[in-house]
PDB file with one MODEL, atoms N, CA, C and O in Angstrom:
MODEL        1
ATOM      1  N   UNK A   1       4.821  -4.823 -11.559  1.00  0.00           N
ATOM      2  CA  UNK A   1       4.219  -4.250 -10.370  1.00  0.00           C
ATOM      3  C   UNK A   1       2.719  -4.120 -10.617  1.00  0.00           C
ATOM      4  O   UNK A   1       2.195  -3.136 -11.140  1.00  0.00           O
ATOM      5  N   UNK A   2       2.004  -5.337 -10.139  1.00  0.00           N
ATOM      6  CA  UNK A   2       0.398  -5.380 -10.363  1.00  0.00           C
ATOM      7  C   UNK A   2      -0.122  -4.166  -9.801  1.00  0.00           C
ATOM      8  O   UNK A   2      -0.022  -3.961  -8.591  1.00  0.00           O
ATOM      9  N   UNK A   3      -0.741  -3.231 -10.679  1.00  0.00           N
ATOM     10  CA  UNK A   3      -1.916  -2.072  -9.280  1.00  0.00           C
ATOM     11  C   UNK A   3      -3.139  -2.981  -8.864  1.00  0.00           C
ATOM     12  O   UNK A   3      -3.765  -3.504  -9.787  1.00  0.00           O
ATOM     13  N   UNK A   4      -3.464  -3.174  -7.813  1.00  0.00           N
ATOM     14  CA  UNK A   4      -4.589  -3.740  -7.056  1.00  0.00           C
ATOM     15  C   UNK A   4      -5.145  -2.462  -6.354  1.00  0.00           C
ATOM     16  O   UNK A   4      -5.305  -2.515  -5.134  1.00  0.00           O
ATOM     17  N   UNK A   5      -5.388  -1.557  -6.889  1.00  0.00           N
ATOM     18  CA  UNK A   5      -6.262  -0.384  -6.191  1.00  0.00           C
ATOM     19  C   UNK A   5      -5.803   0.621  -6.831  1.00  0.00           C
ATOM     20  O   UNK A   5      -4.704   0.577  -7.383  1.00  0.00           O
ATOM     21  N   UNK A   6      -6.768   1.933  -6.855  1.00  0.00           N
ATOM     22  CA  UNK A   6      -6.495   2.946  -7.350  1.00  0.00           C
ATOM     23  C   UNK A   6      -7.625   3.681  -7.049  1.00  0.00           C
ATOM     24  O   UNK A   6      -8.732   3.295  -7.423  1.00  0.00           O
ATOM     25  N   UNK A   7      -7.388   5.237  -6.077  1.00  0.00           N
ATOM     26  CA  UNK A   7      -8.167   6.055  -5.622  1.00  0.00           C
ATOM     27  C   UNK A   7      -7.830   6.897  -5.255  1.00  0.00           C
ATOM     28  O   UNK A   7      -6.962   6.920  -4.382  1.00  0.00           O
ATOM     29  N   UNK A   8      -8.637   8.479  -6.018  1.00  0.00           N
ATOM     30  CA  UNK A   8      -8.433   9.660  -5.715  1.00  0.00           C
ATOM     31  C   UNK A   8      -6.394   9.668  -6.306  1.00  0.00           C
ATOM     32  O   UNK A   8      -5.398   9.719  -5.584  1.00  0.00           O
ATOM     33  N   UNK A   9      -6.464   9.616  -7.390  1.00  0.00           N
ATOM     34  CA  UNK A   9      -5.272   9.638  -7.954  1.00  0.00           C
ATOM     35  C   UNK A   9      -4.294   8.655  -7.271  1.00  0.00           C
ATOM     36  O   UNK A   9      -3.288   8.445  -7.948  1.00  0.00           O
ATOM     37  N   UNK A  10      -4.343   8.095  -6.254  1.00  0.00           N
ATOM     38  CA  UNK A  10      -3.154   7.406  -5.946  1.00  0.00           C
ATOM     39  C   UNK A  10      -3.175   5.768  -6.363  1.00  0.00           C
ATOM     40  O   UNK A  10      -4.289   5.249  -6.299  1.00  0.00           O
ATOM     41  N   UNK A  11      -1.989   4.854  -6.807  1.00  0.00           N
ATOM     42  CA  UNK A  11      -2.026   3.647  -7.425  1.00  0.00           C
ATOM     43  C   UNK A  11      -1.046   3.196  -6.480  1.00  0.00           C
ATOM     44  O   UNK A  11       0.049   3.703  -6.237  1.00  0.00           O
ATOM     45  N   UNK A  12      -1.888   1.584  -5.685  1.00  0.00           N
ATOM     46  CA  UNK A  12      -1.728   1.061  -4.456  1.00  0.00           C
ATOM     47  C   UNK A  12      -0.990  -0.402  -5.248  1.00  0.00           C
ATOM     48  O   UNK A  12      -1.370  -1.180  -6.124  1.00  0.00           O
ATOM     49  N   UNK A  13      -0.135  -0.307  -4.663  1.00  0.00           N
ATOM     50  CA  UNK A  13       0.543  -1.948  -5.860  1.00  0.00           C
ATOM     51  C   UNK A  13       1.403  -2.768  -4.492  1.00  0.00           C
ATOM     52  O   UNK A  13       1.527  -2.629  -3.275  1.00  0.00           O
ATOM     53  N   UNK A  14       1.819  -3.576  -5.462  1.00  0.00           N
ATOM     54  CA  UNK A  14       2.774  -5.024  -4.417  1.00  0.00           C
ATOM     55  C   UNK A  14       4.432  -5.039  -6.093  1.00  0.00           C
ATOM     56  O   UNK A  14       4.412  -4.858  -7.310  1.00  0.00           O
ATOM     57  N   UNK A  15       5.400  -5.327  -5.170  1.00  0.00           N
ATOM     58  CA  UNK A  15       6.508  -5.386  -5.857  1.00  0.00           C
ATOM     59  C   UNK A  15       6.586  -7.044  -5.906  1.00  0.00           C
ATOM     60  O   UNK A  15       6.241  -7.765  -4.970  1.00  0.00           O
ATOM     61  N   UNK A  16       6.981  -7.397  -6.871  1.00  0.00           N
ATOM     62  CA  UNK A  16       7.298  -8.809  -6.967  1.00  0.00           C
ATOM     63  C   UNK A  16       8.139 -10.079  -5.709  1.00  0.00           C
ATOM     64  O   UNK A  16       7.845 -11.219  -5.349  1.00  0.00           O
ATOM     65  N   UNK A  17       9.285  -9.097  -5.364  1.00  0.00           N
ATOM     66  CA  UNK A  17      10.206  -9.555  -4.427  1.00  0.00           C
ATOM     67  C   UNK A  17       9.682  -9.046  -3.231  1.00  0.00           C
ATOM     68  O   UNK A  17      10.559  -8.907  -2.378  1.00  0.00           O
ATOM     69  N   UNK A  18       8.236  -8.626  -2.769  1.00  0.00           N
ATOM     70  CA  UNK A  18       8.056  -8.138  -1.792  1.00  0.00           C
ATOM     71  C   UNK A  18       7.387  -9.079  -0.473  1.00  0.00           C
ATOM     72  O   UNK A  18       7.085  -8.704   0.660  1.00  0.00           O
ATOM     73  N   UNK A  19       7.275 -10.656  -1.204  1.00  0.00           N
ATOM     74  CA  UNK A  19       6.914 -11.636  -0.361  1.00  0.00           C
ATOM     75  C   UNK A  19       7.355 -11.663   1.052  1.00  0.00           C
ATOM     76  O   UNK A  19       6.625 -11.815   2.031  1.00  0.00           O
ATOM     77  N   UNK A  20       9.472 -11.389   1.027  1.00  0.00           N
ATOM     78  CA  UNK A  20       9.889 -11.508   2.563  1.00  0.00           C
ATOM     79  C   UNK A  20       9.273 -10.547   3.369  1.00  0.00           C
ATOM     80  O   UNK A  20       9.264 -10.989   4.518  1.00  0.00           O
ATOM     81  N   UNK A  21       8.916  -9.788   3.332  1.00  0.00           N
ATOM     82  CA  UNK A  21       8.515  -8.559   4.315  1.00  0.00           C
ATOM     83  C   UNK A  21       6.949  -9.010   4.985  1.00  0.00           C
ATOM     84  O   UNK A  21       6.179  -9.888   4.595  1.00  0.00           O
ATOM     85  N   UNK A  22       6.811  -7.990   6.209  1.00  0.00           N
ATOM     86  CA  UNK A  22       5.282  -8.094   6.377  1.00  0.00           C
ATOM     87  C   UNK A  22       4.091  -8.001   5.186  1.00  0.00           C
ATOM     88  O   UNK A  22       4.341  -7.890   3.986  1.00  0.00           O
ATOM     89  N   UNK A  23       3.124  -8.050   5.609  1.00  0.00           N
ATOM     90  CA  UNK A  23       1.853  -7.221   4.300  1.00  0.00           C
ATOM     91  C   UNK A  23       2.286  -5.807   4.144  1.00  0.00           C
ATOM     92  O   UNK A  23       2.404  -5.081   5.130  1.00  0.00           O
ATOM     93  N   UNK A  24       2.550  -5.354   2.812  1.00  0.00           N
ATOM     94  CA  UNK A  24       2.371  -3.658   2.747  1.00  0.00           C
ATOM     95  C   UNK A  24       1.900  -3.558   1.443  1.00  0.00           C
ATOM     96  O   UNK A  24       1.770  -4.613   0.823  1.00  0.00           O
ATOM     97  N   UNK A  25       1.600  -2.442   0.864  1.00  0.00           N
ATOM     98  CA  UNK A  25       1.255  -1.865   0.025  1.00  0.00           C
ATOM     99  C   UNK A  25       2.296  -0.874  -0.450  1.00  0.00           C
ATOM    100  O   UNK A  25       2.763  -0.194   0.464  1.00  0.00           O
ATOM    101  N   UNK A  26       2.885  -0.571  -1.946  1.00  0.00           N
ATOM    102  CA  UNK A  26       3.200   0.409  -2.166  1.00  0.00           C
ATOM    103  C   UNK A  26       2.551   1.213  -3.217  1.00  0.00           C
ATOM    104  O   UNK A  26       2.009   0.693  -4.193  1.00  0.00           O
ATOM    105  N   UNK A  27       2.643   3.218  -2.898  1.00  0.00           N
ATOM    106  CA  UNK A  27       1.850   3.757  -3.270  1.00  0.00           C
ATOM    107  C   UNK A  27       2.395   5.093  -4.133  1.00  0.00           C
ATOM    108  O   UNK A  27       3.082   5.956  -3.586  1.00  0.00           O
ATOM    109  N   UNK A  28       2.017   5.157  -5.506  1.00  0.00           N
ATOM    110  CA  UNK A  28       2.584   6.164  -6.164  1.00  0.00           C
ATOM    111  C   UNK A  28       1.735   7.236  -6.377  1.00  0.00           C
ATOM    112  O   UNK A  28       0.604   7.079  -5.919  1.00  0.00           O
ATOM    113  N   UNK A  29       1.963   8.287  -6.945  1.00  0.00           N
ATOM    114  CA  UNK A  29       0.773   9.290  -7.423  1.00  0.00           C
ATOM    115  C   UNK A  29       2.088  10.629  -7.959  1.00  0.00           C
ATOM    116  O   UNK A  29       3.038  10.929  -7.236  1.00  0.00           O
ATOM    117  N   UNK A  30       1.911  11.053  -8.895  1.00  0.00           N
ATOM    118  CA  UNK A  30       3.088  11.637  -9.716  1.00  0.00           C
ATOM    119  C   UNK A  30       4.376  11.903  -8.681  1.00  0.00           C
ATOM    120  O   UNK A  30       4.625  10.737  -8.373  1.00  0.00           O
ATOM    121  N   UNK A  31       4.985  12.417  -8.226  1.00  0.00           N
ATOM    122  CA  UNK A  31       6.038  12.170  -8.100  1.00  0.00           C
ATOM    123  C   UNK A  31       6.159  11.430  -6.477  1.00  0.00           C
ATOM    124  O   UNK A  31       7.226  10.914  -6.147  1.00  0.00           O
ATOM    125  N   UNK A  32       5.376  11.437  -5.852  1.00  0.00           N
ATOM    126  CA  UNK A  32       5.485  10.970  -4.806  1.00  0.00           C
ATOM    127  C   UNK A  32       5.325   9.339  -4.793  1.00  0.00           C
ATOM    128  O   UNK A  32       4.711   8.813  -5.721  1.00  0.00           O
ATOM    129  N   UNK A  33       5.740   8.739  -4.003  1.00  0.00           N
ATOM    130  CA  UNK A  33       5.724   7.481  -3.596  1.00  0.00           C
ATOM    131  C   UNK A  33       6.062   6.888  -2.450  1.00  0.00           C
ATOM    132  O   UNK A  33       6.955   7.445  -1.811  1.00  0.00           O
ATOM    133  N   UNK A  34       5.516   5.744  -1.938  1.00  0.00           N
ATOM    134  CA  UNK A  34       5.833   5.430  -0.600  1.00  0.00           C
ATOM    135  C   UNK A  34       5.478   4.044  -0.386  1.00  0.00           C
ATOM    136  O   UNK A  34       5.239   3.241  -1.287  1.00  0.00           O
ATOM    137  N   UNK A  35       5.453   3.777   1.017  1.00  0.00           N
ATOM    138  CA  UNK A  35       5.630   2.313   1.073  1.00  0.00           C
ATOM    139  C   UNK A  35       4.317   1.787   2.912  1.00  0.00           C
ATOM    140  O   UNK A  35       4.706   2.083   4.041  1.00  0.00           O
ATOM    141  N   UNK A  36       3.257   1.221   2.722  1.00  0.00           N
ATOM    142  CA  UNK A  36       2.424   1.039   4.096  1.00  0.00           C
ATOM    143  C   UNK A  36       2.353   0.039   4.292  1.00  0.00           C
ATOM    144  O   UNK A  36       2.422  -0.932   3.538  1.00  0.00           O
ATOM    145  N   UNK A  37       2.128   0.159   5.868  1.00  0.00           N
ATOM    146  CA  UNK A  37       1.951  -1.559   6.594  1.00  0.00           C
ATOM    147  C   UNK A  37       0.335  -2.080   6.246  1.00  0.00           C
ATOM    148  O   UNK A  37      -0.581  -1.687   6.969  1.00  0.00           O
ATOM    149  N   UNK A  38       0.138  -2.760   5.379  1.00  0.00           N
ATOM    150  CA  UNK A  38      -1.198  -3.170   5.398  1.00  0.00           C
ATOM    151  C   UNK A  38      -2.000  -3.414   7.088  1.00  0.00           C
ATOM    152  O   UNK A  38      -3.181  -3.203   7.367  1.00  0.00           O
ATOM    153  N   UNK A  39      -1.086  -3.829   7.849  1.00  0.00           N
ATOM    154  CA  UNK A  39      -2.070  -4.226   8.909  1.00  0.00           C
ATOM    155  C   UNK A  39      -2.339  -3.040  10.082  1.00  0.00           C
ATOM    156  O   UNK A  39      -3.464  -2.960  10.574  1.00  0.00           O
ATOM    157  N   UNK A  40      -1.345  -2.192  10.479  1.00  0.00           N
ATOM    158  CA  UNK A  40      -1.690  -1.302  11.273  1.00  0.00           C
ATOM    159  C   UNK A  40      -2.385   0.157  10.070  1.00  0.00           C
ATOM    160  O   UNK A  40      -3.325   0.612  10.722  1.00  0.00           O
ATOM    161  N   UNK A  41      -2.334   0.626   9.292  1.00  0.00           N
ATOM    162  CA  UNK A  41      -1.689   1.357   8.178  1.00  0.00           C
ATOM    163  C   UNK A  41      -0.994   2.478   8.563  1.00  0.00           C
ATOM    164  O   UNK A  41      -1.293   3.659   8.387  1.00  0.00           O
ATOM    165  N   UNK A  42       0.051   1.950   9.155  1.00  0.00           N
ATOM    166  CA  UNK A  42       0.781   3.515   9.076  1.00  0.00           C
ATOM    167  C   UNK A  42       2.484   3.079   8.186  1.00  0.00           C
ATOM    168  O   UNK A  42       2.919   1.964   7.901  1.00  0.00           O
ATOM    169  N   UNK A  43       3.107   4.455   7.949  1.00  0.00           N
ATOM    170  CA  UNK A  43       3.730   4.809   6.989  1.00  0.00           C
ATOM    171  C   UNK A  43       5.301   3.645   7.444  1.00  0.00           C
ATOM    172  O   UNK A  43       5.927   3.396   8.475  1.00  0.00           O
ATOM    173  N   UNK A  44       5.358   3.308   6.296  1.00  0.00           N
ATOM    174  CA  UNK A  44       6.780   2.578   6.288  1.00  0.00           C
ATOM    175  C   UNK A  44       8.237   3.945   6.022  1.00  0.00           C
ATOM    176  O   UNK A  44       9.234   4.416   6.569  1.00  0.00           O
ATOM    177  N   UNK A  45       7.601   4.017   5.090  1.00  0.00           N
ATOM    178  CA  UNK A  45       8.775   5.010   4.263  1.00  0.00           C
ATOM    179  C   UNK A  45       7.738   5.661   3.054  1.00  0.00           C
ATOM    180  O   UNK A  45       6.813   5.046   2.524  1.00  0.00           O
ATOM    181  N   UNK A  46       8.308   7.621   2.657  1.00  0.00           N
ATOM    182  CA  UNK A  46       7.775   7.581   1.394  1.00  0.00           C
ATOM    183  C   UNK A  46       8.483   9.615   1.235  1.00  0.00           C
ATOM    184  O   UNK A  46       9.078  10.386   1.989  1.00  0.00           O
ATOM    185  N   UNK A  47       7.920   9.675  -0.230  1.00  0.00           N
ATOM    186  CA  UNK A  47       8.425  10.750  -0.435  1.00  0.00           C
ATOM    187  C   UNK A  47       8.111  11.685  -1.338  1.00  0.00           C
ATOM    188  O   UNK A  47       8.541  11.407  -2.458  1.00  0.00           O
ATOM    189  N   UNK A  48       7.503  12.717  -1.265  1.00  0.00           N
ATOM    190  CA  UNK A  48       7.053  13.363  -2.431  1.00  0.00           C
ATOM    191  C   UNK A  48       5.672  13.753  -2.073  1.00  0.00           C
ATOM    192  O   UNK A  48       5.050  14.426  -2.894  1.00  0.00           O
ATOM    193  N   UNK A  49       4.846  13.268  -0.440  1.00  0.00           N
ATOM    194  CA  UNK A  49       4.013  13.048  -0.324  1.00  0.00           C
ATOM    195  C   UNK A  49       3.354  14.539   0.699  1.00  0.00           C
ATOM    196  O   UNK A  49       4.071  14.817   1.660  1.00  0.00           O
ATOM    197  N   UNK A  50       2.704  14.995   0.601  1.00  0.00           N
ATOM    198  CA  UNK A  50       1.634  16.225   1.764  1.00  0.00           C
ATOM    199  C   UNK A  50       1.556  15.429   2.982  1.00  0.00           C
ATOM    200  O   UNK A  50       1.535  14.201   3.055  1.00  0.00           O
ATOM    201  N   UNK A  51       1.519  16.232   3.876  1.00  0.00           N
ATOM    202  CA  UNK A  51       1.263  15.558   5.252  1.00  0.00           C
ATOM    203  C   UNK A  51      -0.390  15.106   4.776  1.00  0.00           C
ATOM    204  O   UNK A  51      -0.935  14.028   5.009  1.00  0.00           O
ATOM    205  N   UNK A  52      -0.993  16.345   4.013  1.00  0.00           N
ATOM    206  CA  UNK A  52      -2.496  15.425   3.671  1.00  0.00           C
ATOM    207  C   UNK A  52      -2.659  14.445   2.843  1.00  0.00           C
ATOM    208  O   UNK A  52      -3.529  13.604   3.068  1.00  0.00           O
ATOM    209  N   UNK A  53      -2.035  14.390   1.985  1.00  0.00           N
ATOM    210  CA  UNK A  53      -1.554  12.965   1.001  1.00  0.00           C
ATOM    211  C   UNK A  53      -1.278  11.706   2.410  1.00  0.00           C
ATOM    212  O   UNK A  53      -2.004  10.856   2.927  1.00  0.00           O
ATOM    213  N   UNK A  54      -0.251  12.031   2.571  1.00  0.00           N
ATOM    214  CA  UNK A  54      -0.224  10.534   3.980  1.00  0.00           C
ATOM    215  C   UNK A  54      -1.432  10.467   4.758  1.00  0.00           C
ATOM    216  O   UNK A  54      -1.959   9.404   5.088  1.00  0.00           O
ATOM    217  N   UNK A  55      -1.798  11.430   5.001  1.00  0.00           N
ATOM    218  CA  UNK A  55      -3.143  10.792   5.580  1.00  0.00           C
ATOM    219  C   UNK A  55      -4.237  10.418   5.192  1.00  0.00           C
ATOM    220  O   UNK A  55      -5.048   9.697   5.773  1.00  0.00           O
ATOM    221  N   UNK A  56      -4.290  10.867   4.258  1.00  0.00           N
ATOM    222  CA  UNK A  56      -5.331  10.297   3.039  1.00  0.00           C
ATOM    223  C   UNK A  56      -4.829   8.599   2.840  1.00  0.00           C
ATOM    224  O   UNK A  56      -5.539   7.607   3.009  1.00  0.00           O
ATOM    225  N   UNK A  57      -3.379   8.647   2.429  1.00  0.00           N
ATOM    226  CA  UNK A  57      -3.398   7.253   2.378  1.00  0.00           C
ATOM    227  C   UNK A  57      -3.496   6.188   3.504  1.00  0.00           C
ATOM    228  O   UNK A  57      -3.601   4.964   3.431  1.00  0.00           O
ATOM    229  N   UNK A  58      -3.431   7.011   4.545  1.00  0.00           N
ATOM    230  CA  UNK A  58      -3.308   5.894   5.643  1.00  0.00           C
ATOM    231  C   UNK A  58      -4.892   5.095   6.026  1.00  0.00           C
ATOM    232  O   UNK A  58      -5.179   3.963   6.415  1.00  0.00           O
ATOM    233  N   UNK A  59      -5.776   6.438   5.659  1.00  0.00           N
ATOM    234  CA  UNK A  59      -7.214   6.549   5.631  1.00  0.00           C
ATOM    235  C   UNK A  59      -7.656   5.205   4.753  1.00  0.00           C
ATOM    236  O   UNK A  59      -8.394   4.342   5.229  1.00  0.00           O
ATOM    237  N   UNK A  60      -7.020   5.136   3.195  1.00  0.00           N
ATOM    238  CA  UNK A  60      -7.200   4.570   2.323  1.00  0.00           C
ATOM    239  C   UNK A  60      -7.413   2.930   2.468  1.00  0.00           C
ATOM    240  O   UNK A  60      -8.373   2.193   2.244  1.00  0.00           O
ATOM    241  N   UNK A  61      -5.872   2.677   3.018  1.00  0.00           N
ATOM    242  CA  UNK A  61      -5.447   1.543   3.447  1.00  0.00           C
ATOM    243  C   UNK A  61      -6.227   1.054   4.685  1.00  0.00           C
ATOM    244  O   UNK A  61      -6.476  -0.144   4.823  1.00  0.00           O
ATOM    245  N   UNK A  62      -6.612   1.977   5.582  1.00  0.00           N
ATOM    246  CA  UNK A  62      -7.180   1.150   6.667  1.00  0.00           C
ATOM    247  C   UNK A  62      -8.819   0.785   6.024  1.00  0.00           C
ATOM    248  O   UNK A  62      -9.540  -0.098   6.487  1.00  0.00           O
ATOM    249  N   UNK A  63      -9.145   1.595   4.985  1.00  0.00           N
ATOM    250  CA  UNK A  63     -10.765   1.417   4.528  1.00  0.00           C
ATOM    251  C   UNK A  63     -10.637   0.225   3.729  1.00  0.00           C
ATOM    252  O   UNK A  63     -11.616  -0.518   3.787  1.00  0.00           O
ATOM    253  N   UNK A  64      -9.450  -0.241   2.819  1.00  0.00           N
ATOM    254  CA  UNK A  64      -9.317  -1.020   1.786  1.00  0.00           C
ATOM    255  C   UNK A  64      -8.436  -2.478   2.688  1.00  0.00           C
ATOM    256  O   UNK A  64      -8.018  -3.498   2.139  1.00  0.00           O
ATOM    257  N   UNK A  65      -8.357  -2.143   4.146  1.00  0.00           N
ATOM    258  CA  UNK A  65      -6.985  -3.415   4.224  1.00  0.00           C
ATOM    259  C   UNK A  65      -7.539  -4.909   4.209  1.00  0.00           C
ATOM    260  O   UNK A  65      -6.735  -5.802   3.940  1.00  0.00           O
ATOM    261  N   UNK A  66      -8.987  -5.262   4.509  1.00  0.00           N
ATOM    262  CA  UNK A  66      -9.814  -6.467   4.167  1.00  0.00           C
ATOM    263  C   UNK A  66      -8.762  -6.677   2.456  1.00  0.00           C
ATOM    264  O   UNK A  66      -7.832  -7.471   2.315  1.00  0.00           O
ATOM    265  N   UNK A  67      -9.284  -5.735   1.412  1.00  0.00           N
ATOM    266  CA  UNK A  67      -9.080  -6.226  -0.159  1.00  0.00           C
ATOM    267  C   UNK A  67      -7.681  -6.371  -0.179  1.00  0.00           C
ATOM    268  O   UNK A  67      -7.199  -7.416  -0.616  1.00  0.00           O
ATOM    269  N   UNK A  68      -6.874  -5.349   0.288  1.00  0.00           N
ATOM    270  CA  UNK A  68      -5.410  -5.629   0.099  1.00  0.00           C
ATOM    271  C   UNK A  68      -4.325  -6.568   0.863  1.00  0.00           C
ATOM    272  O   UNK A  68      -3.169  -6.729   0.472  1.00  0.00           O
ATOM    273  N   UNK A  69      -5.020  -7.284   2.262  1.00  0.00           N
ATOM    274  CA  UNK A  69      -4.699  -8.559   2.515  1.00  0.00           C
ATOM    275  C   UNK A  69      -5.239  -9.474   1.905  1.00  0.00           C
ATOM    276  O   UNK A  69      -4.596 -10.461   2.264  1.00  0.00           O
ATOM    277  N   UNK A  70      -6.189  -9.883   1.046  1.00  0.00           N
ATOM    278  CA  UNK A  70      -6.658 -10.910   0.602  1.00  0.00           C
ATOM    279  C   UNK A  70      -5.622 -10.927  -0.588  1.00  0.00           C
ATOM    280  O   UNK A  70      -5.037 -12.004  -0.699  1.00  0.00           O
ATOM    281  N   UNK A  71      -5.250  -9.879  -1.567  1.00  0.00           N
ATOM    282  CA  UNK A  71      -4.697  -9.195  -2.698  1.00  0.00           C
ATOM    283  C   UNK A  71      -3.377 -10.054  -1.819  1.00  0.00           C
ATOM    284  O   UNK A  71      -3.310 -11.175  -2.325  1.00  0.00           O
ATOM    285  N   UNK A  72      -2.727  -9.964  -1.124  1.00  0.00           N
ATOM    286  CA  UNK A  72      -1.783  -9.806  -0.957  1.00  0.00           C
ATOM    287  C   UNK A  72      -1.454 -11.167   0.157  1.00  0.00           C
ATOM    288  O   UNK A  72      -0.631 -10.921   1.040  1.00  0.00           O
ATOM    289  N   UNK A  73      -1.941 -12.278   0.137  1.00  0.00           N
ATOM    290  CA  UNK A  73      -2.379 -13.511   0.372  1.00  0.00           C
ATOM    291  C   UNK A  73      -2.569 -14.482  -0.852  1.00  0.00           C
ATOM    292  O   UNK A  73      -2.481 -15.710  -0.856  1.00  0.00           O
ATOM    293  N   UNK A  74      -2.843 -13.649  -1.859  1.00  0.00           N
ATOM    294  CA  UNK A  74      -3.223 -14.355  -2.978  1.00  0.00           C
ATOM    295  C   UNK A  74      -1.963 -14.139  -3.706  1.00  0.00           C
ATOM    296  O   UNK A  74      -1.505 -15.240  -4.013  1.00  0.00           O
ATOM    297  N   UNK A  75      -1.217 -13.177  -4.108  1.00  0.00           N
ATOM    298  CA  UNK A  75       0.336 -12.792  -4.714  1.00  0.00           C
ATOM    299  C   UNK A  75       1.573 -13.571  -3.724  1.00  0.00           C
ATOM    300  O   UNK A  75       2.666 -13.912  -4.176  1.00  0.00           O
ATOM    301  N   UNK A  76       1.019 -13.816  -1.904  1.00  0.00           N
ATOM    302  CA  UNK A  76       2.496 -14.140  -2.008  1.00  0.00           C
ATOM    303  C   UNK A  76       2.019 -15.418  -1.113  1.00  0.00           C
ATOM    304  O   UNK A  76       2.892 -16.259  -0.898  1.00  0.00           O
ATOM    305  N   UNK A  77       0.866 -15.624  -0.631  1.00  0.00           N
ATOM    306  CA  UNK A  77       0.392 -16.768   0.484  1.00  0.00           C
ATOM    307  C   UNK A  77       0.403 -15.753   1.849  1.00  0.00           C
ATOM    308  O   UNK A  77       0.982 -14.725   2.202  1.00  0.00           O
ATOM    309  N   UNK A  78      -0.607 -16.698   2.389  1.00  0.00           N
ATOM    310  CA  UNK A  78      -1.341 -16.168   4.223  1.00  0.00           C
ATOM    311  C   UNK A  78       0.038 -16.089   4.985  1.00  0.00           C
ATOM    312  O   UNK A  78       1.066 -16.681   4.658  1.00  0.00           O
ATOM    313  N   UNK A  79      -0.156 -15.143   6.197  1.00  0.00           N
ATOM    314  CA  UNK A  79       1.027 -15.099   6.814  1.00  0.00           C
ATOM    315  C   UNK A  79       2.059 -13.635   7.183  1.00  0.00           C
ATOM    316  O   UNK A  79       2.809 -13.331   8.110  1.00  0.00           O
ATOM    317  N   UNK A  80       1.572 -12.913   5.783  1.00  0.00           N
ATOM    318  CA  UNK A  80       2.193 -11.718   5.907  1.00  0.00           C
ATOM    319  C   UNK A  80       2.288 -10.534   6.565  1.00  0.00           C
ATOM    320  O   UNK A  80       3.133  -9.705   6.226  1.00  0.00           O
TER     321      UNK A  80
ENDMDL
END
């Protein structure tokens, strides 16, 4: 599980088998974890997380989604 980002404690990664799906990002930070749509950024699934934690990440993803579609174009090919 490559991390391709990491900010304000949280580590933004791609799962190997995660090619079939749309673009997302998944996101850990001690016990919480979860799962975002790179292109709109809102929440797939997640758990462990503050309502301010999710929004922080959603914040994250929409500031970072240029790097993490390219990231994520380059791991599985354009299209996602």
């Amino acid at each position: 599980m490559p991390r391709i980002w990491y900010e304000q404690g949280f580590h933004f990664s791609f799962f190997a088998a995660d090619g079939g799906e749309p673009a997302h990002v998944h996101v850990r930070k001690g016990n919480g974890a979860g799962k975002w749509w790179i292109g709109d950024a809102s929440e797939a699934k997640s758990r462990g997380f503050t309502r301010a934690e999710r929004s922080r990440i959603a914040r994250i993803v929409r500031e970072q989604r240029e790097r993490f579609q390219e990231a994520w174009d380059r791991e599985f090919g354009s299209g996602g």
